[in-house]
C-alpha positions in Angstrom: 0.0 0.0 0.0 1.4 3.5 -0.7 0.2 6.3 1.4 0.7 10.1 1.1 -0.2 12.1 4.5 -0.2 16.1 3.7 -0.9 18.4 5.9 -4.5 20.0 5.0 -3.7 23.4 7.4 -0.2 23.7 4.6 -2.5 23.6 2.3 -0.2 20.4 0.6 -3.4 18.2 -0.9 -2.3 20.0 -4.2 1.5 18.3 -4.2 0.1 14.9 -2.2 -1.9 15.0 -5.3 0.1 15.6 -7.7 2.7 13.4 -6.6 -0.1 10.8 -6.1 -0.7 11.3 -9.9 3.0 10.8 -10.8 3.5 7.8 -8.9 0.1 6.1 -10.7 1.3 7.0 -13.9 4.2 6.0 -13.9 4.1 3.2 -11.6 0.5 2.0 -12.0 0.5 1.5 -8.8 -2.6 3.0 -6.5 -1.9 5.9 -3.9 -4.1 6.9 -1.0 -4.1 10.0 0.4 -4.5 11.0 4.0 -5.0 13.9 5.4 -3.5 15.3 8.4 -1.9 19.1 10.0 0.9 19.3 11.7 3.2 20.3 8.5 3.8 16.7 7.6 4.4 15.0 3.9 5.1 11.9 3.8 5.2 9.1 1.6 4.9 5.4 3.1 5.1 2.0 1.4 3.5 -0.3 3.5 4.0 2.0 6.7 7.6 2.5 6.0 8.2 6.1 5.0 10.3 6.7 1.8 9.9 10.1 1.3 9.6 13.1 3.7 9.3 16.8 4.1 12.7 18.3 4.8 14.2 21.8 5.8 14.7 22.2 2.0 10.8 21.3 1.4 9.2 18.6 -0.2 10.6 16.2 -2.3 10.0 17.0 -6.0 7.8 14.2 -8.2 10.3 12.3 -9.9 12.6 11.9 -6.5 9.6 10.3 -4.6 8.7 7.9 -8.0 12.3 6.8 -8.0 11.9 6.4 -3.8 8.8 4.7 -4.4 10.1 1.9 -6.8 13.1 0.9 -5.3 11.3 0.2 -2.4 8.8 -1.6 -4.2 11.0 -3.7 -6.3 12.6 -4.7 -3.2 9.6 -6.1 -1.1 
């Protein structure tokens, strides 16, 4: 399962969904997103997190596709 949890108050639902978008395409693979506050964005596989929000912001779309894949080729 691969999970995105943005933070609603940040207004992030437009990058969780966009990066949702990029994964699906071109992955195939389904993404569900979960709202939350705090400032969070994170992307999980399975409940590990691969991708985060850092001090330098969030990940751009093709960084948390190529996070995304290696962890699923390696389940």
């Amino acid at each position: 399962m691969i999970e995105i949890e943005y933070c609603e108050v940040w207004n992030y639902y437009g990058r969780a969904a966009g990066a949702a978008a990029h994964i699906e395409s071109e992955l195939g693979w389904t993404v569900q997103l979960v709202p939350s506050s705090g400032g969070i964005f994170e992307v999980r596989v399975d409940g590990q997190v691969v991708c985060t929000k850092t001090s330098e912001g969030i990940p751009a779309n093709e960084a948390i596709v190529r996070s995304v894949r290696l962890v699923m080729d390696n389940r």
